[in-house]
Structures are given as C-alpha cells and as structure tokens.
N, C-alpha and C positions, 0 to 999 in steps of 0.2 A: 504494500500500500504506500502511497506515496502522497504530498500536498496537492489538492487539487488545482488547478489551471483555470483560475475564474478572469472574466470577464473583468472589465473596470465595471466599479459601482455605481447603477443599482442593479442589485439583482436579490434572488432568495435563497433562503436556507433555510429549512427541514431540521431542527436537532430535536432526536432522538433518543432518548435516555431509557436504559433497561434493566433491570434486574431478573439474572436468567434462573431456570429452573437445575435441580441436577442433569449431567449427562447430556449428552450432544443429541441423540434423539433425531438426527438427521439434519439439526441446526446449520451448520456450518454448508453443509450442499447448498441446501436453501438458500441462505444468505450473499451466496455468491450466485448465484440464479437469478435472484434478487439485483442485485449490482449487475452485470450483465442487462439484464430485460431493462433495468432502468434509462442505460446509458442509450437504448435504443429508442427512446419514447421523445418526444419533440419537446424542445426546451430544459432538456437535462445539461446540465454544466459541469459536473463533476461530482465528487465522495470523498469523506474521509471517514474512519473510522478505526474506534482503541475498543481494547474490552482488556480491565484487571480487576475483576469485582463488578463494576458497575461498567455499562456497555454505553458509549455515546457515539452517535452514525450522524452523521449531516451531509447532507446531500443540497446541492446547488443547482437554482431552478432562472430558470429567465421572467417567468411570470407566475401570479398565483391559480390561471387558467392550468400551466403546465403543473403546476401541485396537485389540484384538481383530477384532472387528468390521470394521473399518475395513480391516487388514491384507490379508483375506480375500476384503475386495469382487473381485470379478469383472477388473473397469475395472484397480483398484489394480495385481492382478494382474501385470496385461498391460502396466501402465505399468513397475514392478518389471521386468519381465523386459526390455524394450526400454532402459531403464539398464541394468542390467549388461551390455547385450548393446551400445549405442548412447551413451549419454549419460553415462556415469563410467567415469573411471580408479581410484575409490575416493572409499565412502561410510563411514559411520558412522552408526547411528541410539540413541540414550540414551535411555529411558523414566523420569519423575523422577516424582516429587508434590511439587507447589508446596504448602508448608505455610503458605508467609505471602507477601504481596505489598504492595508500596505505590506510590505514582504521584505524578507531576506534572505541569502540564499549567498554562501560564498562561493561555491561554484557556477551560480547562476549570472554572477554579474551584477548584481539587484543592488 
C-alpha cells in the first residue's frame, strides 16, 4: 500500500474506522476485491489504508454523486452486509471534503 495520488483540493474522502471481529473469515480477499472494484467505479481517486487494532480505510472520491454511487454498487453491497454480519464488532464511516492538502516525499521531489 502506498500514499494515495490525489488531485489538488477539492475533492472527498471516505474515513473509515473499524473494529474487526476474530479471524480472517475471508476478510482480507474481500477487502482487496473491494479496492480493486472501487478503483474501477467513476470518480475514485485513490486509498489508503492501516489496521493494528483499530482498522482506518479512506478512500478518495471527486464528488459526493461518486460516494453515492459507490455505496450502492451491487458487490459493495454484499461486502457491507457480510461485515456486519462476519467481519466487525463496530465501524464508523465520516464523509469530509478535503479543502486543502500538502505533501512530502524525499524521493519525490515534493
């Protein structure tokens, strides 16, 4: 996983907060399934995501239509329901607009 390649600000983000259940349970397939199908969906901009205890994903959107959107998919769905039902004791999801960003990167030049 790497920092995601976002756009100049504005744009959105998705953070994601989780507390997982025991055992992998097929989690991690999923989750990368997940990333994958997202990156194809219109108005996806990127991902990051950590998990040591508590789980935090943000995912980077162009619009709040593209959130929407995203929500809805089919896959999303079904992945959504097999969490609640399999993979969290409890989540959280915060919808924001990043109004401004900056970066650094010694290798990058930044």
């Amino acid at each position: 996983m790497s920092i995601a390649d976002t756009p100049p600000a504005p744009y959105y983000a998705v953070i994601f907060t989780s507390l997982r259940t025991e055992g992998d349970n097929g989690y991690a397939a999923m989750a990368d399934a997940m990333v994958a199908l997202a990156a194809q969906q219109p108005g996806f901009l990127g991902v990051e995501s950590a998990r040591e205890g508590l789980g935090i994903t943000v995912s980077y959107w162009d619009s709040l239509q593209s959130i929407a959107a995203w929500k809805k998919n089919t896959a999303h769905l079904q992945a959504q329901q097999r969490g609640r039902k399999d993979w969290y004791e409890a989540y959280h999801a915060r919808i924001c607009r990043v109004e401004r960003d900056y970066s650094f990167g010694k290798d990058a030049g930044r």
